[in-house]
N, C-alpha and C positions, 0 to 999 in steps of 0.2 A: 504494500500500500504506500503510494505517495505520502511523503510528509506535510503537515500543513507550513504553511507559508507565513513570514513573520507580517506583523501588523502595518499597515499602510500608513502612516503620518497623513493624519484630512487636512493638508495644507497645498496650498497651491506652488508647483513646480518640484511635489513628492518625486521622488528618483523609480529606480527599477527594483520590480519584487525579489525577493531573498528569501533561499529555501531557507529553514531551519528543521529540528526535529523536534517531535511530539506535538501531542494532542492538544486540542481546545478546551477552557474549562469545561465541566457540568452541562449538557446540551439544556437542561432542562433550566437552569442559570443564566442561559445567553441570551441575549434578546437576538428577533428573526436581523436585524441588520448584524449581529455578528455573524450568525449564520449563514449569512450571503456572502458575506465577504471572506469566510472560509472557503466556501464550495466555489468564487472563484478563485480564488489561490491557487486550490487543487486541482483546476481542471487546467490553468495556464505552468503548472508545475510537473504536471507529467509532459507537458510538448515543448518543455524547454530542451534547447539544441543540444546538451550534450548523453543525455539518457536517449534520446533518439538515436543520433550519430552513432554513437557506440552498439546500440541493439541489431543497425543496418549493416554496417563495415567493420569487417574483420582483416587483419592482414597475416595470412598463413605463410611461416615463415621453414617448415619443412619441406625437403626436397626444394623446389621453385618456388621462390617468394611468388604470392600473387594475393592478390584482393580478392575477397570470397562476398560478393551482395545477393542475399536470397541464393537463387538455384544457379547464380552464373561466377566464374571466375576469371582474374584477367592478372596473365602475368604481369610482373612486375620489374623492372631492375634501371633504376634511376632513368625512367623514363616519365614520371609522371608530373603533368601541370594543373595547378586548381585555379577555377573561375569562379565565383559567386555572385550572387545579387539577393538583398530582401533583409527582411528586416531581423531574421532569422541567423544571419549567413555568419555574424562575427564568430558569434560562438560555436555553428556550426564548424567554420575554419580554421578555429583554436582544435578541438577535437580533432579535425580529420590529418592538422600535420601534427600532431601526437600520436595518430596512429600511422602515417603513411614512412612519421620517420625521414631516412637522407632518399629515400625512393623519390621524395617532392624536390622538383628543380626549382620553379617559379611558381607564383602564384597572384593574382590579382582580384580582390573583391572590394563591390560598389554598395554599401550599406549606410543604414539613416545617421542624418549630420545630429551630431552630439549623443548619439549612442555610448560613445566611449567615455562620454564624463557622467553618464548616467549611470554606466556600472562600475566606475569609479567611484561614484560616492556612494554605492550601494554595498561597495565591498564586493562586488561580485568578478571576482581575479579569474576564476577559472573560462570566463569569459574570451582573456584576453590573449593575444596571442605571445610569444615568449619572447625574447630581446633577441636582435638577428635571426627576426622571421624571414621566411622565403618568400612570403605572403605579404604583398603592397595592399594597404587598407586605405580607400578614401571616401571619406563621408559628403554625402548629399542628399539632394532630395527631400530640403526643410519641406514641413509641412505636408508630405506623401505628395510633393510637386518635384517635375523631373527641373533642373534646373544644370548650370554649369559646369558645375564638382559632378555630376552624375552622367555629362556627357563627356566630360573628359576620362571618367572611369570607364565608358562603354565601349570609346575611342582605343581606350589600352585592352581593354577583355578582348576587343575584335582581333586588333595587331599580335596578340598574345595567338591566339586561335589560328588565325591566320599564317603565323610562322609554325605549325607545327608538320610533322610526315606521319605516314603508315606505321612508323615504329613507334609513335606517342600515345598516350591514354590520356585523357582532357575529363578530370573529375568539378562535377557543374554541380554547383549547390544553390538551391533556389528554393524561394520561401515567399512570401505575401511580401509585397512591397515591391515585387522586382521589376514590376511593368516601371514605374516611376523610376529607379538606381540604373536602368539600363536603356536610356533615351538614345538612337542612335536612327536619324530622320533621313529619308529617302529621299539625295538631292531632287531639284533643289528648296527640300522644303524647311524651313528653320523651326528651332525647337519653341522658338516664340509660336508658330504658326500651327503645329501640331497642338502643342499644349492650350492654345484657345481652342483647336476644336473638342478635343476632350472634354474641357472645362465645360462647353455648352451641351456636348452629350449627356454629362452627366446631369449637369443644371437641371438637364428636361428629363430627369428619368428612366436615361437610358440603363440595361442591365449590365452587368459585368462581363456578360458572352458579349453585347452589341459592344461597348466600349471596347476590349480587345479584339474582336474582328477589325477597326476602324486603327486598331493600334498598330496591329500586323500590317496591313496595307501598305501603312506608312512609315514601315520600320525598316533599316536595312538587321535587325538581329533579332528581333520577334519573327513568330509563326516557323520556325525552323531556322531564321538566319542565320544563327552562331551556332549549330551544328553543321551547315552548308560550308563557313567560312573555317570550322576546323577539318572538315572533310581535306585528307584521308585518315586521320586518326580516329584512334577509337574514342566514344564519348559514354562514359557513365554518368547520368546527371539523379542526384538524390533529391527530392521534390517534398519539401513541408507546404501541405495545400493548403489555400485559402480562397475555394472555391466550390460550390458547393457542388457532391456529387467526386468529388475529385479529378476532371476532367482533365488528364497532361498539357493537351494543345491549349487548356485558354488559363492554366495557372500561370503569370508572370507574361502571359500572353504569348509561353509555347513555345521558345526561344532554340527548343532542341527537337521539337515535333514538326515535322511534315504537315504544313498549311499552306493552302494557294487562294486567300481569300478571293469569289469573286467578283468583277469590278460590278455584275449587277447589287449583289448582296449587297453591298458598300452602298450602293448610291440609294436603295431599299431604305438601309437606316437613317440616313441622311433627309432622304423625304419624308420619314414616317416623326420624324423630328423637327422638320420647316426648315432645315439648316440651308440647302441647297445654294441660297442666294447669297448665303452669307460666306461661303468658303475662299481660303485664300487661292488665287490664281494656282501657285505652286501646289496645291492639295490637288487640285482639279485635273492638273498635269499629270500628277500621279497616279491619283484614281482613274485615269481615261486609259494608262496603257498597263502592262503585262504588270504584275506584281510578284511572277517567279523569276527566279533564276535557270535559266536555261543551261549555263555553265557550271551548276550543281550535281549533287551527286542525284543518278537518276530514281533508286531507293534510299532509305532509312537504315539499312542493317548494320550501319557501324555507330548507331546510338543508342543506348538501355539507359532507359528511365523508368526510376521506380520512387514510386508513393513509399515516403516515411513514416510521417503522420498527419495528423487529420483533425477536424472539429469532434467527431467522433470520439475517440481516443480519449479526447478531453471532458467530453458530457459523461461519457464511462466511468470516469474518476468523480467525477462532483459526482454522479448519482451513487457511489462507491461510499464516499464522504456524508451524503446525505442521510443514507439509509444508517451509517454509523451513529447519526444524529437522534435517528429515532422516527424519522419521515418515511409514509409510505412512499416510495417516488419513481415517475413515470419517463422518461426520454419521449417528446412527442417526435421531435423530427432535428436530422444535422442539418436540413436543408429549407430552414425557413425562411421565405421571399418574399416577397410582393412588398407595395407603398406603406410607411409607416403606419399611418391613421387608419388601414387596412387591416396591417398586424396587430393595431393596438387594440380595434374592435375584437377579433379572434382571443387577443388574453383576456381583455376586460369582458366576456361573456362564457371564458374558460373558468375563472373567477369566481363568476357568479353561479356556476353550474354545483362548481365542487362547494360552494355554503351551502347551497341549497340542498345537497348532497348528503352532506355530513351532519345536518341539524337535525335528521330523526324525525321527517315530517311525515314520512311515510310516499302515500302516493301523492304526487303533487303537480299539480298542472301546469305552475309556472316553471318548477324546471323542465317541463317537457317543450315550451313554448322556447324555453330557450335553448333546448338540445338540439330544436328544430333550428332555429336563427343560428346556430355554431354550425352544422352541417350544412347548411347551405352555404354560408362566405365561406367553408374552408373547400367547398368543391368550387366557388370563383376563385381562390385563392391558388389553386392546384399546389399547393405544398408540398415538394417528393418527401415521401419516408412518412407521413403524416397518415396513419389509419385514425381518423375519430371515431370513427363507429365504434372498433375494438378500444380505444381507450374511454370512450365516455361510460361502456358497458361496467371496463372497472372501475373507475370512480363511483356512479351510481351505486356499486354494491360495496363501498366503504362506510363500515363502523362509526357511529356517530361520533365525530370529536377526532375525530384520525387527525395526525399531522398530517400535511400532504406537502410535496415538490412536484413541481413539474419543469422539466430543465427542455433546454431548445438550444440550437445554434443554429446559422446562417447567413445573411447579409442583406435585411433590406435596401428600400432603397426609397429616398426623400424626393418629393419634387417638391425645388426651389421656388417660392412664390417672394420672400423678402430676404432683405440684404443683412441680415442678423447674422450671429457666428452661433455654431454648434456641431454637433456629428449627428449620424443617425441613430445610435444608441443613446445619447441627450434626448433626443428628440422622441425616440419609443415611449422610455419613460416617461415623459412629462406628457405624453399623448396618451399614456396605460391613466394615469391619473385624471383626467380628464374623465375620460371613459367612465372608470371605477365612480366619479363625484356626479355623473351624469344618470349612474347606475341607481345612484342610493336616493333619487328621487321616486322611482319605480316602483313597483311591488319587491323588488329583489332587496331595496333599500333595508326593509325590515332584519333579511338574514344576514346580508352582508355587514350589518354595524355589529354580529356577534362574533365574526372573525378577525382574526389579526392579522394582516395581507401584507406582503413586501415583494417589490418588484425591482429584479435588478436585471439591467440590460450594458456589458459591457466588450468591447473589442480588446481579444486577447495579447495584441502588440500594445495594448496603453495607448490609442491613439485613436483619440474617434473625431474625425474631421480635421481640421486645424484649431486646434486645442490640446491641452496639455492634460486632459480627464481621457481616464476610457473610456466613459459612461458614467450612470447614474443612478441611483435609488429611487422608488417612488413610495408613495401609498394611496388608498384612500382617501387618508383625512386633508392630501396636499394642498389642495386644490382650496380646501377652506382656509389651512392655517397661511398659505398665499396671502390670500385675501384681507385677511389681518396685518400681514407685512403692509400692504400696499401691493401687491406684485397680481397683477391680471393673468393667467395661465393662457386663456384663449389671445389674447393679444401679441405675448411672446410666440406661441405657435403660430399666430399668422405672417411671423417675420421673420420664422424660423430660426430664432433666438433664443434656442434652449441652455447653450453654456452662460447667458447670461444673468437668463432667469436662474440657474443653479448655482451661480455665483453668489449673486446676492440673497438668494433665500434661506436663513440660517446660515450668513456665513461661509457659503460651499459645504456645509455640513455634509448634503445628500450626492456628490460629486465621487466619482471613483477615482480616485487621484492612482497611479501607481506609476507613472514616471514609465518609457520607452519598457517593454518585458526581454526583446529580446528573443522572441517568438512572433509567431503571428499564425490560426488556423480559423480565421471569421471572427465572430461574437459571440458571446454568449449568453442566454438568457434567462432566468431561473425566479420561481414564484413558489412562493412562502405561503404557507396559507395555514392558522390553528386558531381554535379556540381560544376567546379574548377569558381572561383569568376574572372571575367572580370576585 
């Protein structure tokens, strides 16, 4: 079992999490926000880079040194080069020349700026790579924006690739963030020019599959490029996903898979988003002719890629930690999507099901009216992994008074209507609370004042938007004790200004502060729900 995670300082500009050992007090002593903030620890402390790294890569050193990943092996003898990208990859890169030894010749990885002061002052050493590394580290990509420092790292990962032969092995580690650490624009289009498009992709709601189709297009090292550009060498690339599903081609935007986006797809999403008129000349240039490489290799077979870890992985431990708590608790889905205020209806009537549930009222009609309302949005919702049918069956036959968890991962996605600052994890939560205060005017109002509700919704790299929070806390009563600040909950959502409503409401109290983790496999989401104490 994962260890829990030492306590998060609720201050603004907290650094990065640190394992430690042993247990939480007395689960029955804690209140549900300790509890949430354990079962994230837990679930961001088993897909930290180096208990991964080491479970995947082994280096057999009888007979023929060679690297042994899963069912394949690849000799070895000072032939090898490492590349990385993602938010993942420091540590991931500390590990892997620990194990690879004087077998590593060079090494070049593009990871987030101020990573390295963040586990500096976390004390997190194991992190770091060791004095007269082989391995060039440069940071960029403030703000999960590709930027200078991140094209000039792409610049060197290509030329690295680029100079290799048939005798090389090119070990690629990539993590959540990589699309941004590895900018490298298909002339003649600038990085200024790309990154507007993006920016307005996203703006409007596009998914993480449309944004990286649109990425690869205009990449010369996305969708297979930096496996084409080390061709002939062999390429093993170790992949921490941060997409849902675990998809190779569209994690980091596929930089070692076979993708020939095409130019109608392209121009599809562009329309389906109004952008068309607005694109730079250079984009247009791009998107009108070929986006393969013809001078490529004409298969794949000198690349393996393998899935490390996962959202998954992580919800397994928090419900691991949960259940240790004393919670009966469910995994809905690793693969929760759709628009915020979409997702926030789905928990705020998940919510309301399990009080209704658990109060012992027998047969009851209004949780039926709303078992009906939860299966219908979550079939518009199409949520892979998501059975409610089979999960609302067991909830309904829970023991009056049950603790209950219900944990989620994914990655929605916000459409921008104001110029506020936040992430989409700010933004759930203070949309769940809504919901929930929207709820207790209802018939439901009755059951739900007799539970004790906590809603946490956070991104496992610590970084949700551009802000220095993962994510956030919610409850029930927020929305009222708001209101008492001063602070209008429907107002900041309309200007999609959730870090700032969270700032000021108690202080950042309800704020997940943990400083850059040092991982990244989505978000993660977890609801609290027991009986309020007589």
């Amino acid at each position: 079992m994962t260890s829990a995670l030492k306590a998060l300082p609720n201050i603004h500009g907290a650094c990065m999490i640190s394992a430690c050992r042993g247990q939480p007090s007395h689960p029955r002593s804690m209140s549900l926000w300790e509890h949430g903030l354990h079962l994230f620890r837990s679930a961001v402390g088993v897909v930290l880079p180096a208990p991964m790294l080491r479970r995947a890569l082994v280096l057999k050193t009888d007979g023929c040194p060679r690297l042994v990943v899963k069912d394949r092996a690849f000799p070895v003898k000072r032939n090898l080069y490492l590349v990385g990208f993602g938010k993942a990859v420091l540590g991931m890169a500390a590990v892997a020349e620990e194990i690879l030894g004087d077998h590593l010749i060079q090494g070049v990885v593009s990871v987030p700026h101020g990573i390295r002061a963040c586990l500096q002052q976390a004390g997190m050493e194991e992190m770091f790579l060791k004095p007269h590394s082989r391995i060039q580290v440069i940071e960029g990509a403030k703000h999960n924006l590709p930027d200078r420092e991140a094209l000039r790292a792409a610049s060197m990962i290509r030329e690295l690739a680029e100079g290799l032969t048939a005798d090389d092995l090119l070990l690629v580690l990539i993590s959540g963030g990589g699309s941004a650490l590895l900018p490298a624009p298909t002339p003649p289009i600038l990085l200024e020019e790309k990154e507007k498009v993006t920016k307005l992709l996203a703006s409007r709601g596009a998914t993480i599959q449309e944004l990286n189709t649109i990425r690869k297009a205009l990449s010369l090292l996305k969708g297979g490029g930096l496996a084409r550009a080390a061709y002939p060498a062999q390429v093993l690339s170790l992949i921490l996903s941060d997409v849902i599903g675990n998809p190779v081609d569209i994690i980091a935007s596929g930089p070692t898979v076979y993708s020939s986006p095409s130019v109608q797809g392209c121009l599809q999403i562009m329309t389906k988003y109004n952008l068309m008129s607005t694109l730079p000349r250079s984009v247009e240039t791009v998107l009108s002719s070929s986006v393969s490489d013809p001078s490529g290799p004409k298969d794949y077979s000198h690349v393996y890629n393998v899935v490390i870890g996962s959202n998954s992985l992580a919800l397994e431990e928090a419900k691991h930690q949960a259940e240790d708590l004393g919670y009966w608790t469910l995994i809905l889905s690793a693969g929760v999507c759709g628009e915020v205020s979409r997702v926030a209806k789905l928990y705020s009537q998940l919510i309301q099901f399990v009080c209704l549930s658990t109060a012992g009222l027998g047969e009851d009609p209004l949780r039926d009216q709303v078992r009906g309302d939860l299966l219908k949005l979550a079939a518009e919702l199409e949520i892979p992994g998501l059975n409610l049918v089979d999960s609302l069956k067991a909830l309904q036959g829970l023991e009056s008074e049950r603790w209950v968890c219900l944990l989620a991962g994914g990655e929605t996605t916000v459409q921008l209507q104001g110029n506020g600052k936040g992430g989409r994890n700010q933004e759930l939560a203070l949309q769940v609370a809504l919901e929930l205060h929207r709820a207790k005017a209802t018939g439901a109002g009755y059951v739900l004042g007799k539970c004790e509700v906590l809603f946490l919704s956070g991104g496992t790299d610590g970084q949700d938007g551009p802000t220095e929070a993962a994510g956030a806390f919610s409850s029930q009563e927020l929305v009222d004790k708001a209101a008492q600040e001063g602070l209008d909950v429907e107002t900041f959502l309309s200007n999609n200004d959730s870090y700032t409503f969270f700032s000021k409401f108690r202080n950042g109290h309800h704020l997940l502060l943990t400083g850059l983790t040092g991982t990244n496999v989505m978000d993660i989401q977890a609801i609290l729900i027991r009986a309020r104490n007589r």
